[in-house]
C-alpha positions in Angstrom: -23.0 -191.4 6.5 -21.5 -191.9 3.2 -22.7 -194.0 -0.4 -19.7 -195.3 -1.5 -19.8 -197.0 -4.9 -17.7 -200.2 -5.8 -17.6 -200.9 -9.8 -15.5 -203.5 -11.4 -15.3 -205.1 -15.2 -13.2 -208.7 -15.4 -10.8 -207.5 -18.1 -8.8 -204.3 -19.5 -11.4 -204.7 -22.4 -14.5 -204.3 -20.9 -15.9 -200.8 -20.2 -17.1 -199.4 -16.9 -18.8 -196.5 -18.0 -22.4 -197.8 -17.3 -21.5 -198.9 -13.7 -19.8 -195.3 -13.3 -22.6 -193.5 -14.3 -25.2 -195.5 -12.5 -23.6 -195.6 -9.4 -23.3 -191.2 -9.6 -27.2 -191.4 -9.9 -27.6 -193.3 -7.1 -25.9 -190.6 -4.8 -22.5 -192.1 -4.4 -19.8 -189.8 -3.2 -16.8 -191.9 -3.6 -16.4 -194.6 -6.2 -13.9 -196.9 -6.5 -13.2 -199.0 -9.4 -10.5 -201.5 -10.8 -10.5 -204.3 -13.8 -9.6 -207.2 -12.3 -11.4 -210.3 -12.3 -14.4 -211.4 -9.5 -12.9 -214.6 -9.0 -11.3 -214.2 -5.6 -10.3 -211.4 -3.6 -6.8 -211.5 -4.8 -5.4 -208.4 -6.5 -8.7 -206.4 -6.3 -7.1 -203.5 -4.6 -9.5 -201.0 -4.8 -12.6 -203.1 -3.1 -10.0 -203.6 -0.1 -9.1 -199.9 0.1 -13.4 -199.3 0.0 -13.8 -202.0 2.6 -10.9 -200.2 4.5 -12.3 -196.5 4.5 -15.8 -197.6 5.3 -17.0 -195.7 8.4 -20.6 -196.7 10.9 -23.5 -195.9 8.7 -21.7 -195.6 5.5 -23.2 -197.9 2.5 -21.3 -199.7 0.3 -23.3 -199.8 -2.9 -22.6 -201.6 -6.2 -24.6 -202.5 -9.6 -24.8 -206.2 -9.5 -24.0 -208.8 -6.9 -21.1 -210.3 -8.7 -19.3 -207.5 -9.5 -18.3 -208.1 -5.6 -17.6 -211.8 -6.6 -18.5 -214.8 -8.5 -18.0 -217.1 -5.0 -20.8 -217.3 -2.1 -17.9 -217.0 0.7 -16.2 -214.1 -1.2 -19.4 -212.3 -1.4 -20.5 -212.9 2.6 -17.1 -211.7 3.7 -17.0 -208.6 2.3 -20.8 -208.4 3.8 -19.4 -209.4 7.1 -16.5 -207.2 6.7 -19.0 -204.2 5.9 -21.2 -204.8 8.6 -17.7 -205.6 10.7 -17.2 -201.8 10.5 -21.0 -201.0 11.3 -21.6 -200.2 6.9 -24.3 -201.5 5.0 -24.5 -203.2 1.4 -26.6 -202.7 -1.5 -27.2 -204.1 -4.6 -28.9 -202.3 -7.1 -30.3 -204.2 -9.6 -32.4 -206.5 -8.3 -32.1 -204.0 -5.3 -30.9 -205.8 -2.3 -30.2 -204.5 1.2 -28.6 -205.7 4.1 -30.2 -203.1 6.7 -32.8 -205.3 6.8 -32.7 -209.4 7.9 -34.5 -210.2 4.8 -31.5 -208.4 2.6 -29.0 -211.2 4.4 -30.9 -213.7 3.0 -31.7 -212.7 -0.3 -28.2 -211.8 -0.1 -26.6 -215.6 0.0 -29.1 -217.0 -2.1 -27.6 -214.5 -4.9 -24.6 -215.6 -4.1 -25.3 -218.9 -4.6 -26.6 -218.2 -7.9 -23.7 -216.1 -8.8 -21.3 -219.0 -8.3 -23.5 -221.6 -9.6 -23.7 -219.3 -13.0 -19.9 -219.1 -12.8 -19.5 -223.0 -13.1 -22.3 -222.8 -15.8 -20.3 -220.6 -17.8 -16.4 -222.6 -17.0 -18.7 -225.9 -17.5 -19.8 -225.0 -21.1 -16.4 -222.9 -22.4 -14.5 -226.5 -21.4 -17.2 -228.6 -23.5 -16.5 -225.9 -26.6 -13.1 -226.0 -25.9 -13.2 -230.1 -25.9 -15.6 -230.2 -29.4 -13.4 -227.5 -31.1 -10.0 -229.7 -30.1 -11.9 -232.9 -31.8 -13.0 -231.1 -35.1 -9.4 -230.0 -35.3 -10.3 -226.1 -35.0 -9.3 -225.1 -31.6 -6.2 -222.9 -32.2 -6.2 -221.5 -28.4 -7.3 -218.2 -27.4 -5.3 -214.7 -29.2 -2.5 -213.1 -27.2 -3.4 -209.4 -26.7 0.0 -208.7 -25.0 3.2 -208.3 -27.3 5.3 -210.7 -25.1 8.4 -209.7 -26.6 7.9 -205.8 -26.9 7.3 -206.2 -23.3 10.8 -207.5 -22.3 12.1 -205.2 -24.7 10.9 -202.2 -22.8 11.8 -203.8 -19.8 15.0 -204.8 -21.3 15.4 -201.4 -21.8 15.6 -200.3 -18.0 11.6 -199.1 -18.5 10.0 -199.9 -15.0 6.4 -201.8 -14.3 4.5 -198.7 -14.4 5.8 -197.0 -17.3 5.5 -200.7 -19.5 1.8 -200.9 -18.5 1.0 -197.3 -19.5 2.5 -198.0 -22.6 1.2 -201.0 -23.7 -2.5 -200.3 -22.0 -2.4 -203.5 -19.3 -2.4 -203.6 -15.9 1.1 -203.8 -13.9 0.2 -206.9 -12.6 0.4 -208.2 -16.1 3.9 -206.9 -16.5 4.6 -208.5 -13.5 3.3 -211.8 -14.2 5.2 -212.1 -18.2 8.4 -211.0 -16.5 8.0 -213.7 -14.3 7.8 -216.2 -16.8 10.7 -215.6 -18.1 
């Protein structure tokens, strides 16, 4: 039976250090991590390779409910998935368990929440948005990504890899501006 830790942060920006270094304390083996954003499942690698490896009697542990997801079916899947492969789940803080009925429970309401605070939060940035477009101040948000240094490097036979490492974003972002082009 292994603790296998799950940690992920929404942007490049944020820092998981604290999730890291919790997760060690709490006995986990293995941990996985990735910053990619807890809006679906798509592109979050790392949580399908942990869903993947998970073995009977293994326990998938992570900090926070949403850090597996901001949607109530995301977050029962990979429960059902987890318990698909005879694995546990537990949140730590508040600390949640699905080895018992109760944790199932306790569990979707969570979940619930989780999502309900994610529409809180996409309700109020569209009302700021709205109010700072009226008083003529919205300017949009900042570009962190040098668009054009980008298909330079690319330009420059430089693969997806190499451009990420350079400019400190993920691949997928490489991906996504050559794309647009």
């Amino acid at each position: 039976m292994a603790r296998i830790g799950y940690a992920r942060v929404s942007t490049v920006d944020q820092d998981l250090d604290g999730q890291l270094a919790r997760l060690r304390t709490e006995g986990c083996a293995i941990i996985r991590s990735e910053k990619v954003s807890g809006i679906s499942r798509e592109g979050r690698t790392e949580l399908a390779t942990v869903l993947e490896f998970l073995r009977p009697g293994d326990e998938l542990v992570v900090t926070r409910l949403d850090r597996l997801g901001r949607d109530t079916r995301d977050v029962l899947n990979v429960v059902h998935e987890a318990e698909q492969r005879g694995a546990s789940v537990t949140v730590l803080d508040p600390h949640v368990s699905t080895r018992g009925e109760m944790g199932h429970v306790v569990l979707t309401v969570l979940g619930m929440v989780a999502q309900m605070e994610r529409r809180f939060i996409k309700e109020r940035q569209r009302e700021g948005i709205a109010r700072a477009k009226a008083e003529g101040v919205y300017a949009g948000g900042t570009r962190r990504l040098d668009y054009d240094r980008l298909r330079g490097l690319a330009a420059e036979g430089r693969g997806p890899s190499a451009i990420a490492a350079e400019l400190g974003c993920s691949r997928m972002q490489v991906y996504r501006v050559l794309r647009s082009i």
